[in-house]
C-alpha positions as CSV (number, residue, x, y, z in Angstrom):
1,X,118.6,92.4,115.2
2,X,116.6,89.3,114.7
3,X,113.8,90.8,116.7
4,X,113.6,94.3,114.3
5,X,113.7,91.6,111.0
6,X,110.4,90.0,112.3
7,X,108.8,93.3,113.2
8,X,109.8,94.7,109.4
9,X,108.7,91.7,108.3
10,X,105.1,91.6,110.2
11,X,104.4,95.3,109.2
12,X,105.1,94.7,105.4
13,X,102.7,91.7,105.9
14,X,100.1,93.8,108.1
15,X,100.2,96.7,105.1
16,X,100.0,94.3,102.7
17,X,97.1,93.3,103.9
18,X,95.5,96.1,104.5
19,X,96.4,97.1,100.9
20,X,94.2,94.6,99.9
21,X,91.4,95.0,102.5
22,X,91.3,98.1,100.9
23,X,91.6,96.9,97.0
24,X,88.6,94.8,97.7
25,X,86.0,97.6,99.1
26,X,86.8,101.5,98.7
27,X,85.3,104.2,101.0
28,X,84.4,107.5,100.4
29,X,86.9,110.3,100.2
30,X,87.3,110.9,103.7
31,X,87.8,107.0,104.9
32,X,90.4,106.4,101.7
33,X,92.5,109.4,103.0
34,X,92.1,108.3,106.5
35,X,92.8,104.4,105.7
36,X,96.1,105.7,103.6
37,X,98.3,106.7,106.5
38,X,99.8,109.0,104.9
39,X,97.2,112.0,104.8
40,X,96.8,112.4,108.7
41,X,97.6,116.1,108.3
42,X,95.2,116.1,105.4
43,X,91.9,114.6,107.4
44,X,92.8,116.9,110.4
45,X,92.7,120.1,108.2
46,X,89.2,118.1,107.0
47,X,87.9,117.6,110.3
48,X,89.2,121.3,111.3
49,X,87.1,123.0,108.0
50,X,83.8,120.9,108.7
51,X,84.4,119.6,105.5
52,X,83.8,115.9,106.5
53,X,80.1,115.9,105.8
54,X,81.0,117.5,102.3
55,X,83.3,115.1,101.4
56,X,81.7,111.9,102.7
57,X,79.1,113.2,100.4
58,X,77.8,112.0,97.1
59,X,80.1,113.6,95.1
60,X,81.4,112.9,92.6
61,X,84.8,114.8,93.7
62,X,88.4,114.4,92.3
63,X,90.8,115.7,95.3
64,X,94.2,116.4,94.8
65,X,95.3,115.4,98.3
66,X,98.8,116.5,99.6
67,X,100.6,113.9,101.8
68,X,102.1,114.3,105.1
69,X,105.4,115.6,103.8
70,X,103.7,118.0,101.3
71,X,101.9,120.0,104.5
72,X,105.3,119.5,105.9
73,X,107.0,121.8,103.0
74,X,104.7,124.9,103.8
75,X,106.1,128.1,105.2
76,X,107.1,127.6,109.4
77,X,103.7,128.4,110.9
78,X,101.7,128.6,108.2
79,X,99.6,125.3,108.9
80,X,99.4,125.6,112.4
81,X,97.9,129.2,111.5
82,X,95.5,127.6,109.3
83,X,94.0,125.1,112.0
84,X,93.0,128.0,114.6
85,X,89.6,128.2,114.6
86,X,89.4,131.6,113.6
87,X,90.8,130.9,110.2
88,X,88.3,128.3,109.3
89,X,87.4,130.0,106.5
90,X,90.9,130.8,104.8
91,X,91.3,126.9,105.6
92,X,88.2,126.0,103.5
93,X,89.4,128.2,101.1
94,X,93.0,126.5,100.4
95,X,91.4,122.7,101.0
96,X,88.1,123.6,98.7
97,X,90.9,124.2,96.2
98,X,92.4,121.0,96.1
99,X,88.8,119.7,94.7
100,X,87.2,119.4,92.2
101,X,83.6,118.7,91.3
102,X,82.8,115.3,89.1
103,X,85.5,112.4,88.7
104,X,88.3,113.5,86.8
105,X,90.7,110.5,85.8
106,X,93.9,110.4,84.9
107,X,93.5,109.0,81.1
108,X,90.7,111.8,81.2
109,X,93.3,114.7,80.9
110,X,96.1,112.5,79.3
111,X,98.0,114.6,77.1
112,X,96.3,117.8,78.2
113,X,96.8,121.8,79.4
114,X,94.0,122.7,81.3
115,X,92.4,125.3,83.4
116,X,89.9,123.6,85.6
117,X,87.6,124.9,88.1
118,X,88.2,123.9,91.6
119,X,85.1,123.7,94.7
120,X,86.4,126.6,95.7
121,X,86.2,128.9,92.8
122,X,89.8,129.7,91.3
123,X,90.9,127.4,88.7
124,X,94.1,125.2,88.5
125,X,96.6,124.5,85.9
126,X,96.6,121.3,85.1
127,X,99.6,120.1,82.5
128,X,99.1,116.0,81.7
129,X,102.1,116.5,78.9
130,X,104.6,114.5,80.7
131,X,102.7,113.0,83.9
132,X,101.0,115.3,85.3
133,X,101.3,118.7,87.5
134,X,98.7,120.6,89.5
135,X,99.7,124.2,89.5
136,X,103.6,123.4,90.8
137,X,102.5,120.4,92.5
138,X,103.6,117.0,90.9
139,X,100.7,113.8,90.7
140,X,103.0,111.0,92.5
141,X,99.9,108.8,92.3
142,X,96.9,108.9,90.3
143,X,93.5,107.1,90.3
144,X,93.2,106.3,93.7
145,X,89.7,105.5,93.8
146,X,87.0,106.0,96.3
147,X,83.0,105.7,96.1
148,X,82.3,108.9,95.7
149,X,85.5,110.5,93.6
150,X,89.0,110.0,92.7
151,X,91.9,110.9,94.6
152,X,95.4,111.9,93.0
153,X,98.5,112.1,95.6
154,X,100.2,115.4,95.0
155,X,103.7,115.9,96.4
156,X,102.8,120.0,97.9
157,X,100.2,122.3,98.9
158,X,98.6,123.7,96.5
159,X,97.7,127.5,97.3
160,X,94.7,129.3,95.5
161,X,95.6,133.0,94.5
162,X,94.9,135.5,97.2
């Protein structure tokens, strides 16, 4: 028991401190994901779209970017589809629509119903009444920024229409 204690107790100090590593210098899209922990799905389906180069770019870029448990929540298979190489570009399709282009803050949209849009051509519904959704998706996290956009944490997968 003692030994689980100091092992909680060493990763709470080992995130902590990589919370502020990361407080004190932001990367680009790409490395903020990856640095999270909690978009490993996300930077796979990157890596698997040849979207790295894009969004390492200059940018600016606001990305709504689904955690772990949000690519989790998709249909059985449909992910796993996704990644095969021959549906690269159906994949660029649904990540392309989880960006925008320029940096869109939070306090930018406060208050707001818009349709915005996205990289890859279809706009979202964005409603900043009371928080702020995505199209069904709910911002758990907002502003998370990077040095070449803004990331906002969304809690699903946001699909563009087909």
């Amino acid at each position: 028991m003692k030994s689980i204690k100091s092992m909680l107790g060493a990763l709470a100090l080992a995130v902590s401190l990589a919370m502020t590593a990361g407080a004190a210098r932001a990367g680009d899209i790409v490395e903020t994901a990856a640095s999270a922990g909690s978009f490993n799905t996300l930077v796979a389906a990157i890596k698997a779209a040849d979207l790295v180069d894009t969004l390492k770019g200059k940018g600016p870029f606001t990305v709504f970017a689904p955690t772990d448990e949000a690519f989790a929540k998709l249909p059985a298979g449909m992910l796993e589809s996704l990644l095969k190489p021959e549906n690269k570009g159906k994949l660029q399709s649904v990540l392309t629509y989880h960006v925008l282009p320029g940096k869109v803050a939070a306090g930018d949209i406060a208050g707001k119903r818009l349709d915005v849009a996205t990289v890859q051509g279809a706009k979202v519904k964005v409603n900043a009444t009371k928080g702020v959704m995505v199209d069904d998706a709910n911002v758990v996290k907002a502003d998370v920024m990077a040095t070449n956009g803004v990331i906002h944490v969304i809690d699903k997968v946001i699909l563009p229409p087909m």
